[in-house]
C-alpha positions in Angstrom: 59.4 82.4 107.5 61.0 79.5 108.9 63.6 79.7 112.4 66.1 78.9 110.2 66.0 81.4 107.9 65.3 84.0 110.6 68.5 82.9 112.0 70.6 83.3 108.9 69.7 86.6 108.1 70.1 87.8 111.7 73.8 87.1 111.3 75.0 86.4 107.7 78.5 85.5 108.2 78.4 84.3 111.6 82.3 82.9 111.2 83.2 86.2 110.3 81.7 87.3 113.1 83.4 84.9 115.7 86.9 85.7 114.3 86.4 89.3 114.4 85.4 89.1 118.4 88.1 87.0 119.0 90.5 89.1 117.4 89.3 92.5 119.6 89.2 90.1 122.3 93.0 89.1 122.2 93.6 93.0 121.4 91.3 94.1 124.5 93.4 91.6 126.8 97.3 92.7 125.7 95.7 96.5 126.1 94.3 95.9 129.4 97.2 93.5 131.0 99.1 96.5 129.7 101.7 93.6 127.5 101.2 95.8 124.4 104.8 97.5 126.3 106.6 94.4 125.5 106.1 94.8 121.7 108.2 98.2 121.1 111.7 98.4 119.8 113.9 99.0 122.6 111.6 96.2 124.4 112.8 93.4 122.1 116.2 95.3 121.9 116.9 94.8 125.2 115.6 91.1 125.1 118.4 90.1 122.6 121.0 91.9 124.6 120.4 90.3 128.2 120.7 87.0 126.6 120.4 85.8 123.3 118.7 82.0 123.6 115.6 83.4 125.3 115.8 86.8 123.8 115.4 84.8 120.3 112.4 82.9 122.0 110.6 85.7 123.7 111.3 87.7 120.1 109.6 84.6 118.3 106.2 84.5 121.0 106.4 88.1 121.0 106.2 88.1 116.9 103.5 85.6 116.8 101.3 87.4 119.4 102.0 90.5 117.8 100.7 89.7 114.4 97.9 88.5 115.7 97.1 91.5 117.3 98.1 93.9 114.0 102.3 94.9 115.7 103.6 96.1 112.8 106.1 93.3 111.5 108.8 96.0 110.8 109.4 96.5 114.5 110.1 93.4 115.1 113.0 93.1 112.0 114.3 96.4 113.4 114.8 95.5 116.4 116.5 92.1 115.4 118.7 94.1 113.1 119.7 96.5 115.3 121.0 93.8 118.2 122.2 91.2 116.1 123.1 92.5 112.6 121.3 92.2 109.4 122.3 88.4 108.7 121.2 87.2 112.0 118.6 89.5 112.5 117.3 88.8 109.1 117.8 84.9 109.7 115.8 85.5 113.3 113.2 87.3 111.7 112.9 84.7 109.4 112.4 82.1 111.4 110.4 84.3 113.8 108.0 85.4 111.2 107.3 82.1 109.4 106.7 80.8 112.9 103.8 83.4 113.4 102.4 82.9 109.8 101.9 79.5 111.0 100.2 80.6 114.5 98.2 82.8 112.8 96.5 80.7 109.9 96.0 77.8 112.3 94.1 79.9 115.4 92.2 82.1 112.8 91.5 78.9 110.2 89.6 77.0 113.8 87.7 80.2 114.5 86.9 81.2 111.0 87.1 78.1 109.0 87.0 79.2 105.0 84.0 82.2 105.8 85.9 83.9 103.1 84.8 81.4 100.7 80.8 82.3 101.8 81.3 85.8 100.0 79.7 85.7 96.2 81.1 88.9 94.9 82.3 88.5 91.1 86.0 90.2 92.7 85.6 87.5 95.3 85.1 84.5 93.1 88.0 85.7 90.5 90.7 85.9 93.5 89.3 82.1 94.5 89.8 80.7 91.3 93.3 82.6 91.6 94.6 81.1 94.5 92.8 78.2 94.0 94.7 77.3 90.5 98.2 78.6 91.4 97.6 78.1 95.4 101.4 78.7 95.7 102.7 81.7 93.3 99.7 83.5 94.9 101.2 83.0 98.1 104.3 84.1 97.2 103.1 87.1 95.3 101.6 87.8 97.7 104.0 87.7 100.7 106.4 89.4 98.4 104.1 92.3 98.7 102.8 92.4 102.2 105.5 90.6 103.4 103.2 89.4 107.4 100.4 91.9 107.2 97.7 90.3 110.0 95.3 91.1 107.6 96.8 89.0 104.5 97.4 86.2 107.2 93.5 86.5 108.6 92.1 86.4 104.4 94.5 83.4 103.4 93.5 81.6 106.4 89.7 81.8 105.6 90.4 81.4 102.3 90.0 77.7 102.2 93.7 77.6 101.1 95.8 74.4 102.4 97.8 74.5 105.3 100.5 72.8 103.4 100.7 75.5 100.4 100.2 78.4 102.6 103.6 77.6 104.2 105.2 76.7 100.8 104.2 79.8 99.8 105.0 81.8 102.9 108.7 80.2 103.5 109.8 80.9 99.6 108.0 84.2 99.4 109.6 86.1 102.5 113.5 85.7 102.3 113.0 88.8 99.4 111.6 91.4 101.6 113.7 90.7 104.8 116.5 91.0 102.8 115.3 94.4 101.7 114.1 95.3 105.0 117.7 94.2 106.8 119.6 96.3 104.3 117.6 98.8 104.8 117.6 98.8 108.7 121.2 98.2 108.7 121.8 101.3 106.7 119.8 103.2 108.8 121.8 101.9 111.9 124.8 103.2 110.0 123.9 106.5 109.6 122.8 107.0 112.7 126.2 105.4 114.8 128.3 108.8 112.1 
């Protein structure tokens, strides 16, 4: 048996592999540093309310971070909701979430590359030639669903997909759920002020 082949079965999916460490890494760090504080409710809350220019920026970083490191994205919208409204919250969410698609596809796509596409399952191959002929609809399907789940964001990135139609797909398929959300926080926030 050859070195080489003594190194691929050693580690079959050795990009998989890098982008899981990295990931525990970043999560080991914000657990450590103790920053995982700065990513609850009344945290970002507060942020809009002391000023809202940098409370929007530090909501945006926090966001990206966040989904990196599996925040749920709901927290974020609440808390945007809850200090700004549900239009500006929703628009700030918005922009705050498309911002850490973007972050998230582009760190995760360098580490992992398309590893996904290394996988020769039948399930695997049929959700490929999915996304692969309607890269965009998928997209949006699929953000309608899981609206910034890290672990949609992690898959598309090593899916091979395009930068270019990830985004397409991302920026058209999100406005429907953070609509849904914001009315629904804002209701909450209603109820709660009686």
């Amino acid at each position: 048996m050859s070195h080489y082949m003594l190194k691929r079965t050693a580690i079959p999916y050795p990009r998989l592999l890098a982008v899981a460490l990295f990931l525990g890494v970043l999560f080991a760090i914000f657990e450590l540093a103790g920053w995982r504080d700065h990513f609850s409710r009344q945290f970002l809350h507060d942020q809009f309310l002391e000023n809202r220019v940098s409370g929007v920026l530090i909501f945006v970083l926090l966001f990206s971070l966040g989904n990196l490191i599996q925040i749920p994205g709901w927290i974020f919208l609440a808390a945007a909701v809850l200090a700004l409204g549900r239009v500006w919250g929703g628009v700030v969410t918005y922009i705050a979430a498309s911002t850490s698609c973007a972050l998230t596809f582009l760190s995760i796509r360098l580490v992992g590359g398309d590893a996904l596409r290394q996988l020769k399952s039948r399930l695997a191959l049929r959700l490929f030639e999915q996304l692969d002929t309607h890269p965009i609809r998928s997209v949006v399907f699929l953000r309608i669903l899981f609206q910034t789940v890290p672990a949609l964001n992690y898959a598309l990135a090593m899916s091979g997909i395009g930068f270019r139609e990830y985004m397409i797909g991302t920026l058209l398929g999100m406005p429907l759920p953070i609509a849904l959300y914001c009315l629904f926080f804002d209701f909450l926030a209603s109820l709660l002020e009686r």
